[in-house]
C-alpha positions in Angstrom: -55.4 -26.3 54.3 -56.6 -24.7 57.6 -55.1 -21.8 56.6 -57.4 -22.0 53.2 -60.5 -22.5 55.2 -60.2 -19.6 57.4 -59.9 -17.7 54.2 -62.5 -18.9 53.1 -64.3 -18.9 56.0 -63.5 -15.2 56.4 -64.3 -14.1 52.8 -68.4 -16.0 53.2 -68.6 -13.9 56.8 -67.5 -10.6 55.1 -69.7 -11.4 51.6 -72.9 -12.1 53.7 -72.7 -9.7 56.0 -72.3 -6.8 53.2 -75.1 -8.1 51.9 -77.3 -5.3 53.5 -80.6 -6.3 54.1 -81.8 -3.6 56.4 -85.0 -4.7 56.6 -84.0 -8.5 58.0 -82.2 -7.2 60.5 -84.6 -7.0 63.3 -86.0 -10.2 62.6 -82.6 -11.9 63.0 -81.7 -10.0 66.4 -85.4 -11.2 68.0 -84.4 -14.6 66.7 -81.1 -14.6 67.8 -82.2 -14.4 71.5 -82.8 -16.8 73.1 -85.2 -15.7 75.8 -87.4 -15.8 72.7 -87.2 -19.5 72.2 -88.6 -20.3 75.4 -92.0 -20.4 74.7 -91.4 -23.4 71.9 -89.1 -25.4 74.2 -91.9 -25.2 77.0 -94.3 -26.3 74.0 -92.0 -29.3 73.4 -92.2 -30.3 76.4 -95.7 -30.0 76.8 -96.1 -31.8 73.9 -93.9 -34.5 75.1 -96.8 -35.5 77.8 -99.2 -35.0 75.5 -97.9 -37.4 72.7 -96.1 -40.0 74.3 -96.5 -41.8 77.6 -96.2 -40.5 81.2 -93.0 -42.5 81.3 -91.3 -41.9 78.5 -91.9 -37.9 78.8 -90.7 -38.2 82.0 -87.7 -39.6 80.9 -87.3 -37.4 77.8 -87.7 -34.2 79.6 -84.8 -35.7 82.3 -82.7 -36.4 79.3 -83.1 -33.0 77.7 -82.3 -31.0 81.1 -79.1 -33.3 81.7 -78.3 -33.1 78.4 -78.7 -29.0 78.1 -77.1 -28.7 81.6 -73.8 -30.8 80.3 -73.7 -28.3 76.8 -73.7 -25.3 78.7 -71.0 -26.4 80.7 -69.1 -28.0 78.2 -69.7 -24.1 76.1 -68.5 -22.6 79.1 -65.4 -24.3 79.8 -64.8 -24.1 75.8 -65.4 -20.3 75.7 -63.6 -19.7 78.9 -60.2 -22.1 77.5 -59.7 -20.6 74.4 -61.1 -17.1 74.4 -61.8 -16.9 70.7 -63.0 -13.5 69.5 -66.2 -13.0 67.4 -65.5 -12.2 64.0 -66.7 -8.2 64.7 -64.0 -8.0 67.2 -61.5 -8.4 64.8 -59.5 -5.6 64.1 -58.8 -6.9 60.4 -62.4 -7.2 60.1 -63.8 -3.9 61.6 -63.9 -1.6 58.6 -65.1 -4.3 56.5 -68.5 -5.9 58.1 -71.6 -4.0 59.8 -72.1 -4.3 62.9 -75.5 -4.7 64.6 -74.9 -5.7 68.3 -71.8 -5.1 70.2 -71.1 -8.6 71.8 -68.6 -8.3 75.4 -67.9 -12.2 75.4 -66.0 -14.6 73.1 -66.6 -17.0 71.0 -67.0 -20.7 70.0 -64.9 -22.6 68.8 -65.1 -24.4 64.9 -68.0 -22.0 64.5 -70.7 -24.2 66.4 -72.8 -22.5 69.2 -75.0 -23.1 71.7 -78.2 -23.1 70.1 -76.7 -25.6 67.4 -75.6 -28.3 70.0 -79.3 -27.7 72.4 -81.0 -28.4 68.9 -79.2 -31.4 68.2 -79.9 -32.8 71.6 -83.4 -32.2 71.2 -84.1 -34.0 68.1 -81.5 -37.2 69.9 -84.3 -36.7 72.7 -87.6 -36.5 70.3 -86.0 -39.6 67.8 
């Protein structure tokens, strides 16, 4: 069954990624940083202050810091443990896919990232 999924998994990656749209492709490397997504998490927590009480924000914005501090360890120590290559590293998969950026570290495991898990702790925070 694993085995399946991985095919699976492998076939999507290659299918999408031969999908070609040139014109997309700067769009997805700005989004794709993150140094760009600073600006609307400093908005959030603006807005935080600005929508609900001193108190609360406070305790939101300590909850969000904690809570991004613990994923990024938690990422590291993942990344670090089981050293997962990213799918354009694959020798199997080089001839197959484009390739837009040439990433030096590894991967996360089950597909998740970083983004994904800050995301999720920020709508626990806002709920």
């Amino acid at each position: 069954m694993l085995e399946q999924l991985n095919k699976w998994d492998r076939e999507l990656f290659v299918f999408l990624n031969n999908l070609r749209i040139e014109s997309y492709d700067t769009f997805w490397i700005f989004v794709t940083n993150f140094k760009h997504w600073i600006p609307l998490y400093l908005l959030f927590f603006i807005m935080f202050f600005v929508v609900f009480h001193r108190k609360k924000a406070i305790l939101t914005s300590i909850f969000l810091i904690v809570s991004f501090i613990a994923t990024m360890g938690f990422t590291f120590l993942v990344k670090t443990m089981f050293l997962r290559l990213r799918p354009n590293n694959q020798p199997e998969l080089q001839d197959l896919i484009r390739i837009l950026q040439e990433p030096t570290n590894y991967s996360f495991f089950f597909r998740p990232c970083l983004r994904l898990l800050c995301s999720c702790n920020l709508c626990c925070a806002v709920y």
